[in-house]
N, C-alpha and C positions, 0 to 999 in steps of 0.2 A: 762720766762712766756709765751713766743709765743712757746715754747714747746709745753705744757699745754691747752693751746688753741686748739692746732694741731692734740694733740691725746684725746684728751676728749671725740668727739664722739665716738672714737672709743672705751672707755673706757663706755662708756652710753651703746654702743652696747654687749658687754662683761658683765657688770651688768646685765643687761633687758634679755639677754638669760640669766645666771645665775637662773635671779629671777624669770623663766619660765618652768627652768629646775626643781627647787625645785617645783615650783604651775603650772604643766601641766592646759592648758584650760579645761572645763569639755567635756567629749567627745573624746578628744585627745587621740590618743594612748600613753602610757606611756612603759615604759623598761622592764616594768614588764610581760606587754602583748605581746610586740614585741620584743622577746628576740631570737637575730639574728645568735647568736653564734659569734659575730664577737670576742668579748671583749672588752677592754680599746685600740685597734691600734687607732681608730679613733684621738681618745684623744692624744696617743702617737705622731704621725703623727703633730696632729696640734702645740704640745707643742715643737718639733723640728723645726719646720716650723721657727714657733715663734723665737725660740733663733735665728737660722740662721738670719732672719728678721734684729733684734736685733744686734746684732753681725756685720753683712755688712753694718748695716747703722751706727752703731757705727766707724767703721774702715774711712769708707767714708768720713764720718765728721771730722777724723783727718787728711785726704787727703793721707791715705796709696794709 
């Protein structure tokens, strides 16, 4: 339960951008308009990030 506690904002944070990314503020530039050529690395990037995150703190916690 103190998991849960611990990462919820972070989870609040994750949602509220979600639900920002679908409903841009009015005015805001959206992907549409500001289409950078990057592509999805960003995304990629962060969704690795993430596992590793993930993954070291899992490892940690069994005191590898």
């Amino acid at each position: 339960m103190l998991e849960i506690m611990r990462t919820a904002p972070l989870m609040f944070a994750l949602g509220l951008s979600a639900v920002y990314a679908q409903n841009p503020a009015p005015g805001a530039p959206t992907t549409a308009q500001d289409d950078s050529g990057i592509g999805p690395w960003p995304w990629v990037i962060m969704v690795v990030l993430l596992m590793a995150a993930l993954i070291w703190n899992y490892q940690r916690r069994r005191g590898r």
